[in-house]
C-alpha positions in Angstrom: -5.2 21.9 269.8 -3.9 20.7 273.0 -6.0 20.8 276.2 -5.4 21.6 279.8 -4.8 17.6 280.3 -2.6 17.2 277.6 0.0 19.0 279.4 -0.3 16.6 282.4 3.5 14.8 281.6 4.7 11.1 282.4 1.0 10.2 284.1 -0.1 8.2 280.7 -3.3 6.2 282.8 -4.1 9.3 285.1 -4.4 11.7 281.7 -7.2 9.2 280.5 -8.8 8.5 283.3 -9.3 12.2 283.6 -10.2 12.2 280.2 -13.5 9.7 280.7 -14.3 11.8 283.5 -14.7 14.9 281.6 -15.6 12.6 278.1 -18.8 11.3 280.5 -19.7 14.2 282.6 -20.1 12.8 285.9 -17.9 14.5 288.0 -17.3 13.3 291.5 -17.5 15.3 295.0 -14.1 14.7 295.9 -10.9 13.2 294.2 -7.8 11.8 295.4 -4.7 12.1 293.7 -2.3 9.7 295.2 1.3 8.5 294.2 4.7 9.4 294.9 6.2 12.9 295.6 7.2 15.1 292.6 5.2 13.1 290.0 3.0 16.5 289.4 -0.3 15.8 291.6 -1.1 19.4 292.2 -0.4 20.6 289.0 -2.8 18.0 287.5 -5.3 19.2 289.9 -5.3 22.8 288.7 -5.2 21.5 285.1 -8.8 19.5 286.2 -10.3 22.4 287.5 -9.4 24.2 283.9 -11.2 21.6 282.3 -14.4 21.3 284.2 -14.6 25.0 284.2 -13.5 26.3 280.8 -16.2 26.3 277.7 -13.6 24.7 275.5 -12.7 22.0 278.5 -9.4 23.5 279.0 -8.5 25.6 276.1 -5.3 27.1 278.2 -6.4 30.6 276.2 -9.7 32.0 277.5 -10.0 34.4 280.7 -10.7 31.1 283.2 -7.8 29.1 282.2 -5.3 32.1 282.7 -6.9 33.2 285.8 -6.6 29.4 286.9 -3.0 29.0 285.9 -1.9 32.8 287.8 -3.6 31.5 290.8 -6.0 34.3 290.9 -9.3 32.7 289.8 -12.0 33.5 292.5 -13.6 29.5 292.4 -10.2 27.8 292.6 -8.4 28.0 295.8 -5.5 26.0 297.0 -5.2 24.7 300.6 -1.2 24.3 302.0 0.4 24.0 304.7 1.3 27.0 306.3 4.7 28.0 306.8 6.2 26.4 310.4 2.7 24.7 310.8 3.0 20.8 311.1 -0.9 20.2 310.3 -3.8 21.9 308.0 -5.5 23.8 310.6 -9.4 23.4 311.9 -9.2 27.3 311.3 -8.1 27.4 308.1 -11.0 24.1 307.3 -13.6 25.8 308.7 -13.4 28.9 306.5 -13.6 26.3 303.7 -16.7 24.8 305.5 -18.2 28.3 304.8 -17.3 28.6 301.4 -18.2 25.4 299.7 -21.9 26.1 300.2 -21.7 29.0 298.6 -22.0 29.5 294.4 -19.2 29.8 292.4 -18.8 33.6 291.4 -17.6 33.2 288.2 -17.1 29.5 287.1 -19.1 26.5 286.5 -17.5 25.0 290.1 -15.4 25.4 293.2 -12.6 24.0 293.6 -10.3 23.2 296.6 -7.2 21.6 296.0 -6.0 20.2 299.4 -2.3 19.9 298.9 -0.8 16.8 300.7 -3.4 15.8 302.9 -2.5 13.7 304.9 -1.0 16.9 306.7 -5.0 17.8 307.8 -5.1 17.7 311.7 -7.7 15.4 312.9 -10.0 18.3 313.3 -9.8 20.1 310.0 -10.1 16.4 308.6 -13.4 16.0 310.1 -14.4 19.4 309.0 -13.7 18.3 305.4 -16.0 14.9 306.1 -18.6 16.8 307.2 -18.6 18.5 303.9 -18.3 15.4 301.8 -21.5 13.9 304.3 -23.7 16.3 301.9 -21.9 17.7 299.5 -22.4 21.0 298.0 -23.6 20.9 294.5 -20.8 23.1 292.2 -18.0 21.9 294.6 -15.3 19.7 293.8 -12.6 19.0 296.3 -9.2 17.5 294.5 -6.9 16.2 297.5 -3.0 15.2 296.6 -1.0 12.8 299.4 2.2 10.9 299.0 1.0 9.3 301.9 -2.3 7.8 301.1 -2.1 5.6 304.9 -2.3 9.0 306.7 -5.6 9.9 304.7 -8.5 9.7 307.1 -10.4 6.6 306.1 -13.8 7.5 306.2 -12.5 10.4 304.1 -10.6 8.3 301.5 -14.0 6.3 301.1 -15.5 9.5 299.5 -13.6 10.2 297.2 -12.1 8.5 293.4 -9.2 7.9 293.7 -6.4 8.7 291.0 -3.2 7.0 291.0 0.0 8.6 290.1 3.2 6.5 289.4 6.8 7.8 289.7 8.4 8.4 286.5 12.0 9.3 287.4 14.7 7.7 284.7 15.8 5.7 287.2 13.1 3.9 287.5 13.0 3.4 283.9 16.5 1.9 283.9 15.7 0.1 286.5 12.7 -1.5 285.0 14.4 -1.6 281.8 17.0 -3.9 283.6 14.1 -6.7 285.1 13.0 -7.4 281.8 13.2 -11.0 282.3 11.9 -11.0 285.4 8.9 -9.1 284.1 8.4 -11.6 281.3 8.6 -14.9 284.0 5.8 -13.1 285.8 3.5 -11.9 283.1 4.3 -15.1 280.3 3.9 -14.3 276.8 0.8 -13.3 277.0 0.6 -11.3 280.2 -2.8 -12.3 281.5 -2.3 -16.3 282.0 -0.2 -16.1 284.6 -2.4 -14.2 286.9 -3.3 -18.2 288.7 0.4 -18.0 290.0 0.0 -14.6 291.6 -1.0 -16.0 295.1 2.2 -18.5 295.1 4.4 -15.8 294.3 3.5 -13.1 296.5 5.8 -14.6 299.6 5.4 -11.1 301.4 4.5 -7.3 301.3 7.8 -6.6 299.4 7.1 -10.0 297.1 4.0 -8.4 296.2 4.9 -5.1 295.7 6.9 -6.0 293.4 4.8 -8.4 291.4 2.3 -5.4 291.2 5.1 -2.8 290.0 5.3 -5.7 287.3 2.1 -6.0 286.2 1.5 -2.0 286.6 4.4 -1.4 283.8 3.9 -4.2 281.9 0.2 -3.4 281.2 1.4 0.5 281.3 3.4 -0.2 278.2 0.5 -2.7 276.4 -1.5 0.9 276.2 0.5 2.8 275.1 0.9 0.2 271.8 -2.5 -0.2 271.7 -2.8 3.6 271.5 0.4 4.3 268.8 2.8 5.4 271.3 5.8 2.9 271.5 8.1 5.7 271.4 7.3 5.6 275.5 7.4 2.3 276.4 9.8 1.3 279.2 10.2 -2.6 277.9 11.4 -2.0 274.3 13.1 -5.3 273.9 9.7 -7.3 275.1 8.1 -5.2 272.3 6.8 -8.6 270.5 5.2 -10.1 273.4 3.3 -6.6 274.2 2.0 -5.9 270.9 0.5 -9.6 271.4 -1.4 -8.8 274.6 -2.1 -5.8 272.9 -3.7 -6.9 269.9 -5.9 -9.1 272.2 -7.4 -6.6 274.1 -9.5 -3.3 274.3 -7.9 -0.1 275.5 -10.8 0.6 277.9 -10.3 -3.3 278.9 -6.5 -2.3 279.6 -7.5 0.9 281.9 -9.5 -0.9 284.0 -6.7 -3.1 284.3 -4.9 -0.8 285.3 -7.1 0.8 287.3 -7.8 -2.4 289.7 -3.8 -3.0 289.8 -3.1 0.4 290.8 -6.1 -0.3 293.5 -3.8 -2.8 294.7 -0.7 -0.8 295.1 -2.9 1.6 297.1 -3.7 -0.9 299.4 -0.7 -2.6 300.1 0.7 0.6 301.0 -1.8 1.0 303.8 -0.9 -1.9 305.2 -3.7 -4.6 304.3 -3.3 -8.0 304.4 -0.7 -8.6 301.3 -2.3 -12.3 300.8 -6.0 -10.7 301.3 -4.6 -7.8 298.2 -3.4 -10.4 295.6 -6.3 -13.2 296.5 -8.9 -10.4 295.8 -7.2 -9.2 292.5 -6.8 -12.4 291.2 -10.6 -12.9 291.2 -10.9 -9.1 289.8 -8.1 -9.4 287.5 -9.6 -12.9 286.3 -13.2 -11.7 286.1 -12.2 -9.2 283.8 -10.0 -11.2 281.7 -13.5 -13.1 280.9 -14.8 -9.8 280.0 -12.4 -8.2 277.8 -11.5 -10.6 275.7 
């Protein structure tokens, strides 16, 4: 039977690391759901709170995962901009302020899904921090932003963050297309040629770009390692994949991921592009030592 996560399409990395969350049981405060627009961040957000508050962790049948996916459950509210408003009020903050502390009336948690927000005025963003200072116990606040810069900092530091990667079919072809080019970077084994990242990465868009490599490369070496080539982008580097990912672990291959996509995040708020790749070359080399 399929679950609640299951149904979250074209977001292969974000579907598992969801999966761990719920697989472990330690739930974070807040979460941060952060990638490009249309790549289905608020939808994934209601399908999370399904599966930390249904019995069957997302069952998509039972009274709380209907309730959930009509928008009527009392515990799971979703915060929007309003109509002709440019910002996420204080107002509209504040009554959340007053809520969070309370218990959930029917469900195991609350949760507030804050849809792209970045749009939170300075005020109703430092509502939301005061919140996250002491957090209430069966409260979990999901925020979604194409525009992870305009995140308040000291906000962004409380929460995981959850990266979401466009999936259109251009893309694909376009990736498709710099197969080569992805090969020169990543070598035949993919891992070795992390020493040349700091020599490549010229400028933000050089690095960018080495990063979108690495992201689908190791993208597509998961999905191998977990019998689904049928969705890999780089079907004619098939041979080389298969190699990297006979060599390696899957969890070893998320955190990969993971630290790349930590990256991406940065770069697009503006950090230092040598600072980004010199600091995942050492992370991306330490765990090379480990997952081997």
């Amino acid at each position: 039977m399929s679950s609640a996560i299951d149904r979250i399409k074209g977001q292969f990395l974000v579907r598992r690391i969801l999966q761990g969350i719920l697989k472990t049981g330690r739930l974070a405060t807040a979460y941060l759901f952060a990638g490009p627009e249309h790549t289905g961040k608020k939808f994934a957000g209601f399908q999370f709170a399904k599966a930390v508050n249904c019995e069957r962790g997302g069952c998509e049948e039972c009274q709380t995962c209907i309730q959930i996916e009509k928008g009527i459950h009392p515990d799971v509210r979703l915060i929007t901009l309003e109509p002709d408003k440019k910002e996420i009020s204080i107002e509209l903050m504040r009554d959340v302020q007053k809520e969070a502390f309370l218990k959930p009336c029917l469900a195991r948690f609350k949760v507030y899904i804050i849809e792209e927000a970045h749009t939170l005025s300075e005020e109703a963003s430092n509502s939301l921090l005061k919140i996250l200072e002491e957090p209430p116990e069966h409260t979990i606040f999901i925020l979604t932003t194409s525009s992870p810069q305009g995140i308040f900092p000291t906000v962004a530091s409380r929460c995981q963050k959850v990266r979401f990667v466009g999936t259109t079919t251009e893309d694909s072809e376009d990736l498709a297309k710099r197969e080569n080019e992805i090969l020169q970077f990543m070598g035949p084994e993919g891992i070795e040629s992390f020493r040349n990242l700091r020599d490549m990465a010229g400028s933000r868009n050089d690095s960018i770009k080495i990063i979108d490599a690495f992201l689908i490369w190791y993208r597509d070496v998961l999905l191998l390692k977990e019998g689904a080539a049928d969705g890999i982008f780089l079907k004619q580097m098939r041979e080389n994949l298969q190699e990297c990912a006979n060599k390696y672990c899957a969890e070893f291959l998320i955190q990969m991921l993971k630290r790349i996509l930590d990256a991406r995040y940065q770069l697009a708020n503006y950090v230092n592009p040598v600072l980004v790749m010199e600091s995942l070359l050492v992370d991306l080399n330490h765990l090379k030592a480990q997952g081997i």
